[in-house]
N, C-alpha and C positions, 0 to 999 in steps of 0.2 A: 451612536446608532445601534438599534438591536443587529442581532447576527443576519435575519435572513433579510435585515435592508441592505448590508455591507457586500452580501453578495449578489444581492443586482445593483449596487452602484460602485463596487471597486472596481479599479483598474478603468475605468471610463470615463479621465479627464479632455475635458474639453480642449486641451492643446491641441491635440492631433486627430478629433472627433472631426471638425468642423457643424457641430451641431447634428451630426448623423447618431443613430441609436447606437450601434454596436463598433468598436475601435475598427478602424481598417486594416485591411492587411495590405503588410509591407513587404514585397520581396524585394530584397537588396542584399548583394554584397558591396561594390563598391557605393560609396556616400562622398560627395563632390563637397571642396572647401573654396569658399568664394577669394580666400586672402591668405595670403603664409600666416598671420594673425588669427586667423579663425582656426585654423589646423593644429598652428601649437596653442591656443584656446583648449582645442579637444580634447589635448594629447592629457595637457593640466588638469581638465577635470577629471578623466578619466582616470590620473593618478590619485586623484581627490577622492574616487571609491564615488562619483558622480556618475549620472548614463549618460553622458552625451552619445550625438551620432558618429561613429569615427568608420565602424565598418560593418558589415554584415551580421559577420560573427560576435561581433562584441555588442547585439543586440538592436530591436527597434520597436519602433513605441508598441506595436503589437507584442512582441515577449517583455516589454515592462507590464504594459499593461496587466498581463497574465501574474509577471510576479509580484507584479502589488495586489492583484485577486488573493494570489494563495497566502499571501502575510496576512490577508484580513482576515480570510476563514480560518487559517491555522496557528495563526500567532509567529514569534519569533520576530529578527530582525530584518533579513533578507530574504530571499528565496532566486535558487539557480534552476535553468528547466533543461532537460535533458531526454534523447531522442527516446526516451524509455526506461521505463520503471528499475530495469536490473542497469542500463548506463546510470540511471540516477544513484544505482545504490553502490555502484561502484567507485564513483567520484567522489560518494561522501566516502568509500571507507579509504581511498588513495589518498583524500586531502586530511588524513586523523593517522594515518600508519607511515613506518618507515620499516630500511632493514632491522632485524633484530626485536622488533615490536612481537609483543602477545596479545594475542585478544578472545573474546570470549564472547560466544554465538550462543544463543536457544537453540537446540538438539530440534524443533520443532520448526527452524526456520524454512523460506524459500528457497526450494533447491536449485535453484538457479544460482541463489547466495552462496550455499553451501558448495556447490560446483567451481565458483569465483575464490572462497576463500581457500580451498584445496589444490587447485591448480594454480591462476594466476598471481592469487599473494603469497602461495610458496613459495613458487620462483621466484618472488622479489625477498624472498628473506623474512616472511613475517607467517609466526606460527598460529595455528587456531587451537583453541579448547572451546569442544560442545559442549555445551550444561543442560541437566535438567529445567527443565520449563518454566517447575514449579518449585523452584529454588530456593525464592525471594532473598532474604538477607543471606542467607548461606552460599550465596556468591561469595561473601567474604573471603571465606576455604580456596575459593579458585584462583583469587587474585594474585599474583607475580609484582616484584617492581619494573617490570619492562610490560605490562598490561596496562597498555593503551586505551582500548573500545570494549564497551559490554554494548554487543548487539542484539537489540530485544527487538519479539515479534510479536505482539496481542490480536486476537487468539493466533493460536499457532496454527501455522498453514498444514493445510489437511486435516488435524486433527484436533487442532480448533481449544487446544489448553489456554486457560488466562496467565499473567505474568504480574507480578506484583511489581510492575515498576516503580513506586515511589521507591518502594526498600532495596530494589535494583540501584536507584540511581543515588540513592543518601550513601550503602554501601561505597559505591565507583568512584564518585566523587571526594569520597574523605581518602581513598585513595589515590588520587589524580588521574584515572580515567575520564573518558567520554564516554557519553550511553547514546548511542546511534537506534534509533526505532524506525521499521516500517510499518509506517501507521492505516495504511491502505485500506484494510479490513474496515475499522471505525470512517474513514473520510475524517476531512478536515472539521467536520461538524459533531461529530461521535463523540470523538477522544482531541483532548486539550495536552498536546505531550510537552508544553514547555511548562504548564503550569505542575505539573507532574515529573519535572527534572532532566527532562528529557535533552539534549543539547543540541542534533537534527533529527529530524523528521522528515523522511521518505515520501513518498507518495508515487503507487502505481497510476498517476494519471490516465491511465488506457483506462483503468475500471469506472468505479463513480463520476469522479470527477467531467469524463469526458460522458460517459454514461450513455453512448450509442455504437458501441462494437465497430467503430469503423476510425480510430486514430491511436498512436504508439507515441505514450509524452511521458517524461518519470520528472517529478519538483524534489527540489528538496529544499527545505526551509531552517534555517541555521540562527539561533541566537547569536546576539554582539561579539561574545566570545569566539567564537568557530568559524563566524563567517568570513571572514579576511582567508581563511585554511581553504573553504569551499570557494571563492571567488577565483583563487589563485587555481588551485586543481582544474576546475571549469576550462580556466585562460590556459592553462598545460595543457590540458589533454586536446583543448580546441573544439567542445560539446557545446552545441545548443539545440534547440528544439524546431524545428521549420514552423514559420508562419501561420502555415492554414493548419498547421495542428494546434499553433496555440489558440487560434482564432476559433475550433476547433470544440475545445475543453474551455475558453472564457464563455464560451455559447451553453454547454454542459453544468456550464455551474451557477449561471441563475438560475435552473430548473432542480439542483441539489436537494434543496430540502425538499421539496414536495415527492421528487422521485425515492427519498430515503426511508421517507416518512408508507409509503407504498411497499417497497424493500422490507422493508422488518415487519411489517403487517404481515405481507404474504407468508416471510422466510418464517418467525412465530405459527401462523397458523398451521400451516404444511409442517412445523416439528413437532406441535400438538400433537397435530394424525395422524403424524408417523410412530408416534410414541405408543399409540394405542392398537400398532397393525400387530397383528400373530408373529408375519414374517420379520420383524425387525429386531434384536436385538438389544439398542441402545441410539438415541440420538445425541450426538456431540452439536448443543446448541447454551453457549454462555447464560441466553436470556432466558429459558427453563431453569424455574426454581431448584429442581434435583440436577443441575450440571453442579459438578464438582467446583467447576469456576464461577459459580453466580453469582456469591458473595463480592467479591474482585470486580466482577463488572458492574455489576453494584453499584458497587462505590464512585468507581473511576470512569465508568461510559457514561455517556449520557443517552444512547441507543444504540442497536443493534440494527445491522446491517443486513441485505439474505440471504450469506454465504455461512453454510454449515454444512454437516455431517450425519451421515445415520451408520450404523452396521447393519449387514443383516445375520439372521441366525446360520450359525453353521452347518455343512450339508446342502445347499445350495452348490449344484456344480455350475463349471463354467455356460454352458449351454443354457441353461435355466437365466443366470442371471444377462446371457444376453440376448436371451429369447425377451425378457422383462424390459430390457433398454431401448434395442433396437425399432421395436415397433411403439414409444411412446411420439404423441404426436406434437404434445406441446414444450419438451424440453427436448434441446437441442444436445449432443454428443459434440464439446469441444471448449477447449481451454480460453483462458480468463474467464472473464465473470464484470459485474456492474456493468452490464448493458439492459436493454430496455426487456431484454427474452432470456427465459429462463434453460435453465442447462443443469445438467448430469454427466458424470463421469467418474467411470471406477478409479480406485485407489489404491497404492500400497504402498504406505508408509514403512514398511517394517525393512526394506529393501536401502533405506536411508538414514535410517535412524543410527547414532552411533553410543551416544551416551545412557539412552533410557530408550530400551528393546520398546517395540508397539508389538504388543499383545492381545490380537485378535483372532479368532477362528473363523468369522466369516468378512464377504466380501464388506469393504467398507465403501460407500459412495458418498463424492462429494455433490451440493445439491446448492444451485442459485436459483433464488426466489425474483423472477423476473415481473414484470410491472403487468400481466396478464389477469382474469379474475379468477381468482384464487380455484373456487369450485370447481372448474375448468381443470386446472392442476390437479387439483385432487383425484376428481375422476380417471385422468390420464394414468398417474398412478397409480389408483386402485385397479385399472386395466392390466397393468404392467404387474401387479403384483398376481391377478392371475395367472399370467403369463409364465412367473416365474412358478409358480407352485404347480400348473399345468404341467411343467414341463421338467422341473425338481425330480 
């Protein structure tokens, strides 16, 4: 099957359809065994790395469902679903570390990440080293023999740098590292991270994938190698995703391409125009041929998403730039992003950054290109930019 058949017919076996369009949802924690036979039946498969039904938690046709969606769009061997993008990201990095472990983060990652691996994996005994973004094989330099994980972000959050991951993960690998990615930015359709070395793959399921600002799901999808690591984590920590979320984001993702395909139209044009405004400084967007990163994405995406970056010129004070926000009508003031409406929000990276200083003089905004008609956005903008120079 092409790609965009597999994602309106994954996960939507007729076992548990009954001939219905969309899988049902299941809410269950207890699951009833008709015979002592059928229970140690369960108990067997389920040591077999088989789904039977056994309990809640350990899954039901609604959350297979979803994980056999996100193995078709994104590749890999399994896929675990998790209450949320940063639990997802957590369980991948618990089931790849122990005490005494090094690992090694993009300086440009999710600070949520960065928050988890400074506080919670300290405490457990396991050290971090931030890296430059744009490092690629000069990872080498950083590696340790107790360096576990190289965790890559493409582009980098906020500021939206590309990452050479093949040469990230040929590097890690001739070392015995794992290269953990969150791949969210791209969706499962964008970026291919297992055919590119990658060993999991994250996924903010609340963004794209669910693609209507109203569900909290994180996947992670792990080659042969790793997943028995992520299975087992999963069953420790005792994470899955509820039902109507999955049902949720399986709903979300037969409409993926078409909504992505809208996403990079808008988030392109609106970084065109902003390229060309007086008040802007610089836009941070991979698919503009003068980003630094274009080349890299290039090669390795297959399209761009609508989440990116502008700066504006410096001398702008704070009053000015939220006289410019406050009153825009058609992008909304609040975090995440890959929903169906479009959003803005100021930024400052430079407060995070540890390894490679963010050197900016003026305000930087982050900017999601929502499924509205473009010119529409523009205008609002161009409003807001009087705003801001009115009031500069």
């Amino acid at each position: 099957m092409k790609e965009d058949t597999k994602l309106i017919h994954a996960g939507r076996s007729q076992q548990h359809r009954h001939q219905i369009v969309n899988p049902p949802v299941y809410h269950a924690s207890t699951v009833l065994f008709p015979t002592m036979d059928a229970i140690e039946e369960a108990q067997a498969a389920r040591a077999r790395d088989e789904r039977p039904m056994v309990y809640g938690l350990s899954g039901t046709p609604t959350t297979f469902a979803l994980e056999d969606a996100v193995v078709a769009a994104e590749g890999g061997h399994r896929a675990a679903l998790f209450p949320s993008g940063l639990a997802a990201i957590m369980a991948a990095l618990l089931a790849t570390v122990r005490a005494g472990c090094h690992i090694l983060v993009t300086d440009s990652v999710y600070a949520p990440t960065r928050n988890l691996c400074d506080h919670l994996l300290k405490r457990l005994g396991v050290e971090t080293t931030y890296y430059d973004p744009l490092i690629g094989s000069g990872i080498a330099g950083l590696i340790r023999p107790n360096t576990a994980v190289v965790f890559v972000e493409a582009p980098g959050s906020l500021t939206f740098e590309m990452q050479d991951i093949p040469a990230i993960a040929e590097v890690a690998h001739r070392h015995g590292a794992l290269v953990l990615m969150d791949n969210t930015w791209a969706s499962p359709l964008f970026f291919k991270p297992f055919e590119k070395g990658v060993d999991m793959s994250i996924q903010a399921a609340t963004k794209y994938m669910g693609g209507h600002s109203d569900v909290l799901l994180g996947t992670v999808a792990a080659n042969r190698e790793t997943w028995p690591l992520l299975r087992d984590a999963q069953r420790q920590l005792g994470q899955n995703a509820a039902p109507d979320d999955c049902f949720l984001v399986l709903r979300g993702m037969r409409t993926l391409r078409v909504r992505l395909e809208r996403h990079q139209a808008n988030g392109i044009r609106l970084a065109e125009w902003l390229r060309g405004r007086p008040e802007v400084a610089r836009v941070l967007h991979p698919a503009l041929p003068d980003d630094p990163g274009h080349a890299i994405w290039k090669r390795d995406f297959l399209g761009a998403t609508g989440l990116f970056g502008f700066e504006l010129k410096p001398g702008y004070p704070r009053r000015a730039v939220a006289a410019m926000l406050d009153g825009l009508e058609h992008f909304g003031m609040g975090y995440s992003w890959g929903g169906f409406e479009s959003l803005i929000v100021p930024c400052e990276p430079a407060r995070i950054r540890t390894a490679t200083p963010w050197r900016s003089e003026g305000q930087l905004l982050r900017v999601h290109a929502g499924l509205e008609d473009v010119d529409d956005l523009i205008a609002d903008l161009a409003r807001g930019f009087e705003r801001l120079s009115a009031t500069g």
